[in-house]
Structure formats: C-alpha cells, structure tokens
N, C-alpha and C positions, 0 to 999 in steps of 0.2 A: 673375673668371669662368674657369673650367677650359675649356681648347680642346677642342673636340671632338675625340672618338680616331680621326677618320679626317682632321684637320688635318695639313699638311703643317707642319714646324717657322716661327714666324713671319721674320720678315724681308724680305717682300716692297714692291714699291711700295705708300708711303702711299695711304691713300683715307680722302677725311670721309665719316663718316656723321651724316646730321641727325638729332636724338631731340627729346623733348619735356620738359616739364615739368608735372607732376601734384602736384595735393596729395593724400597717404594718411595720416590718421589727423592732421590739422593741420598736416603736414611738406612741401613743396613737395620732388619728390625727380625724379631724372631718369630719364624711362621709354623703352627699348627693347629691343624682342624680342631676345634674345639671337641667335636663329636666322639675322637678318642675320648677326651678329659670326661666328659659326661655321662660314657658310657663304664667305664672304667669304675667311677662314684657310683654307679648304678649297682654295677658286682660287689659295693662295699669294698674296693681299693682306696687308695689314699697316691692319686699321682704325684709326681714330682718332674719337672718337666727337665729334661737335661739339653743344652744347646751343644755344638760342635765345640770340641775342647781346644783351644789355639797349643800350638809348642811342638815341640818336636815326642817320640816315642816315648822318651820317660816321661813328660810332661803330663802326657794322654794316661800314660799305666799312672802315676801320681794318684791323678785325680778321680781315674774311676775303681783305684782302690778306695778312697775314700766317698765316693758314689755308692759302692758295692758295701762297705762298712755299714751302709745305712738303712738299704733296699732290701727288699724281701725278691724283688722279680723286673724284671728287662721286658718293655715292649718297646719294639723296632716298627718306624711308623711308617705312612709315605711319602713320596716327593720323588725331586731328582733320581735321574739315572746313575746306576751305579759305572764309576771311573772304569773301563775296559781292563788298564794294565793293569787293574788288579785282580783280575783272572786271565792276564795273560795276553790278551786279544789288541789286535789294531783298533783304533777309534771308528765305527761307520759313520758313512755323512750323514746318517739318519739317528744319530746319536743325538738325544736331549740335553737338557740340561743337566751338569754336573755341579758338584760340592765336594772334592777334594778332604777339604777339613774335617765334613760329615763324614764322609767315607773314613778317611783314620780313626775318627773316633769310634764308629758306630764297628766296623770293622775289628780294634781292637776289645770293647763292648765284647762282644759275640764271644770271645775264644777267652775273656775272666770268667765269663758266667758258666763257660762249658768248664773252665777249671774250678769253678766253685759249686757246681750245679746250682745254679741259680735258674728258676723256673725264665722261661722265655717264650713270648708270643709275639709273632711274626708279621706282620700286614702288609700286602701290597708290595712296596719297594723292601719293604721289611723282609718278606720271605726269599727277595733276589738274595740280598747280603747277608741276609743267614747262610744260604750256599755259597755265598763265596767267602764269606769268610771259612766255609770250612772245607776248600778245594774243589767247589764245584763250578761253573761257566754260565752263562747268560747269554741267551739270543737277543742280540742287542736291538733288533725291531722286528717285529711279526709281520709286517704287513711286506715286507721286501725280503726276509730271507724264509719265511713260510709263508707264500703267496696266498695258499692253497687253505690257512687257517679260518676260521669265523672271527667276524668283528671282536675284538677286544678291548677296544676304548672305541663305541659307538658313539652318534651325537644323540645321545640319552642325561635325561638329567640322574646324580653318580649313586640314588637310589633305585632305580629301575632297575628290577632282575631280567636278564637281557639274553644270558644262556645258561643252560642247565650242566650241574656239575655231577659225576658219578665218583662216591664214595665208599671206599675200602669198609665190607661191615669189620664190626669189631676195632677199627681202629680208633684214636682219641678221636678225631674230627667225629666219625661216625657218634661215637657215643657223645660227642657233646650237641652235635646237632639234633640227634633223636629219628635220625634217618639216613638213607644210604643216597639219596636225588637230592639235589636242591636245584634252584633257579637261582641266580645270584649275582651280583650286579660287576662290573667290568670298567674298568678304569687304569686301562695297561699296552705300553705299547713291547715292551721289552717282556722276559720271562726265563723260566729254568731251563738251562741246557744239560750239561752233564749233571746230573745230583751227586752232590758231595757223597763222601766216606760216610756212612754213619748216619745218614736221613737219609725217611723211607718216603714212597711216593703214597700219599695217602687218598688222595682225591685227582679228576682227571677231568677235563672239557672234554666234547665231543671230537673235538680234533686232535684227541691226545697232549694236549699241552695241561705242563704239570698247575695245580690250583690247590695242592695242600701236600706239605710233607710235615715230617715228624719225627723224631727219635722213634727206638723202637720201647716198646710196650714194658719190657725187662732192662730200659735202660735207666741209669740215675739221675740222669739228668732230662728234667720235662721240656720239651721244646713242641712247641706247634705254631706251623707257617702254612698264612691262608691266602692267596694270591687275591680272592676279591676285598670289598673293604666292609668289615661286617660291622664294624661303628656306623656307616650311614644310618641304619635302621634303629638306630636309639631310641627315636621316641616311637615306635611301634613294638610297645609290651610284646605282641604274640611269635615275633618274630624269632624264627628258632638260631637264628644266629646271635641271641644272647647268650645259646650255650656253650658258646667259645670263651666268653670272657667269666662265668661262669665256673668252668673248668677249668681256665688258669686260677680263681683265686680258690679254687679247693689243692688245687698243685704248691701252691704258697702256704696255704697252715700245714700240708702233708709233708713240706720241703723244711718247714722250722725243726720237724722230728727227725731231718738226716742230717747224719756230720758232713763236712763238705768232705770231697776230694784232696788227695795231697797236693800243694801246690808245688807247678814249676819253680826254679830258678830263674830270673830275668837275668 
C-alpha cells in the first residue's frame, strides 16, 4: 500500500493493529481500511497489521505474547459485531455479522495490554470490545432496543459529520481534540451498555449514547475508545481528530519510561 503523501517517513514506535478476515469471490482474504494505516504513518507510528490468531487460548496468549514482545501500543479497529455470549447476552435477530476468531483474539488483546500497560486506542467496534473485554455489555442494535435514539449509521458517506458529540473538559478525548463539541461522523449500529470496571464515560451523543471512554487520568495504563471513526478524515490536515492519534503516540514514548505491571500467572 503507498503511504499517504502527507506521511511522515516510517520508522516510528511499532503499534498492532487488529483486521479481519472476509471471504471475497470464495477466497478468505484479510480486510482493513487502509485510512487506519495512513493515518497512523501520519502520527509517525510504524503499523504492523495483526489478523485473527487461529488455535485455541494458549495458542492466542503464545502469540500475542510475542506480538506484544515487539509493539510499543494496540489499536482495536472496526468491522464485525461483537459475539453477544461474550458479554453474556442472547444473539438479537438484528445481530450482524460476527467473527468468533476476531473476538478471541482481539478480546484476549485487550486484557495483555491491560496487564502490560501497553497504550491502547479504541475505534468504533474497537471501543465496543474494549468494554467487553473488560466486563462491560453492548446494546446489540440502536435502532430496535433505543427506538427513540438519533441516526447512527445514516445513509451518509462514512466522512460526513452527521451528529455532534459533547465532551468531558479536561478529559484525554477533550485535550486531544482541543475542544469540549465536535460534529463527527457515525458508522454504528450496536454500542456501549453497561461501561466496564475501570473506564470512564468521556464523551456522549445527544441522545446519551456513550462515544468515548477512557481509563482515568491517574491511571497506568493509557486507553482511549472513540466510537466514531476519526481515520476517515486523514487526508484533511485541519481536522482535529488528528489529535487522537496524536495523543496516543505521545502515550507510547511516555509508556517506554514505565516499567510494566506484574504479570498474571496463566
């Protein structure tokens, strides 16, 4: 893939990013927006794209120990719905598509980086599985179990900021966007229900539905989860949602100066 011509040259801190697997035309191939990747070079990261890990639970820890061996920082991307039984819940008929595989991995993902503090940045389906990976629930469709909500996935094309978000001052989101409102684009049918232990509600839609959480401020471990998808706007320099990605790579040279957390036993 050719960097974007406003990328700075690569070499910066590794970062995984999660992608998917799709079958097109009988061929299972692996799917992700480019505009993560380009925007990503543009903060001066250095991605590394990670697919769904086959095998069973040691398989998945195996491997993203030696993922994590190498990566400075974890971004969780989007796509697919996340599996219900993994927060518990029946399947609704209005349930999308799922990836099982994705979910174990990305799932297990989530809960090394919290035990390594490893910086992590959240996108879209990203921000759902960040909370469940850490004991939170998911409204499995907006438009049937909050009737009453605003368009979330409009027939907009997936740059058009569509509804306005209000943000927490002082929180990460706030200081990395450089404002407490934005307008911001929507690409979602599902969303956060109960919010995990341990992430805050940082950002909110007009209709209460959550669109940013975060660890808190005093915590070691940097996480921030943004429900729109702030890579669209890549190639528009003034766009203040570059100061999400921004922010996570100052949270990666900040994260080389801390020792990690004691690790679990598996």
């Amino acid at each position: 893939m050719a960097r974007h011509p406003l990328a700075p040259p690569p070499g910066g801190p590794l970062v995984a990013v999660t992608a998917t697997v799709r079958t097109d035309d009988g061929v299972p191939r692996l799917r992700l927006a480019a505009a993560y990747l380009s925007i990503l070079e543009r903060a001066g990261l250095t991605p590394m794209v990670v697919a769904p890990i086959a095998g069973d639970e040691t398989a998945v820890a195996a491997a993203l120990d030696r993922i994590f061996g190498a990566v400075a920082g974890l971004v969780l991307t989007g796509g697919e719905d996340v599996v219900p039984a993994a927060y518990g819940a029946p399947p609704s008929p209005h349930l999308g598509r799922v990836n099982p595989e994705r979910d174990a991995t990305e799932l297990a993902a989530v809960r090394a980086a919290r035990d390594q503090r490893i910086p992590t940045l959240a996108i879209c389906r990203g921000i759902q599985l960040l909370n469940v990976a850490l004991g939170g629930t998911l409204i499995q469709d907006l438009p049937t179990e909050r009737p009453n909500s605003i368009a979330h996935d409009p027939e907009h094309p997936r740059d058009a900021r569509t509804h306005r978000v209000q943000v927490v001052p002082d929180s990460r989101v706030a200081q990395a966007l450089g404002a407490t409102e934005l307008d911001v684009n929507s690409v979602h049918h599902q969303a956060i229900d109960r919010v995990a232990d341990g992430l805050v509600v940082t950002a909110r839609a007009p209709d209460g539905i959550v669109e940013a959480l975060e660890t808190g401020l005093r915590d070691p471990w940097w996480v921030m989860g943004i429900q729109w998808h702030p890579e669209e706007f890549v190639t528009d320099a003034a766009a203040p949602d570059h100061g999400l990605f921004a922010a996570f790579a100052t949270a990666l040279a900040q994260a080389g100066h801390r020792e990690p957390a004691p690790r679990e036993g598996r």
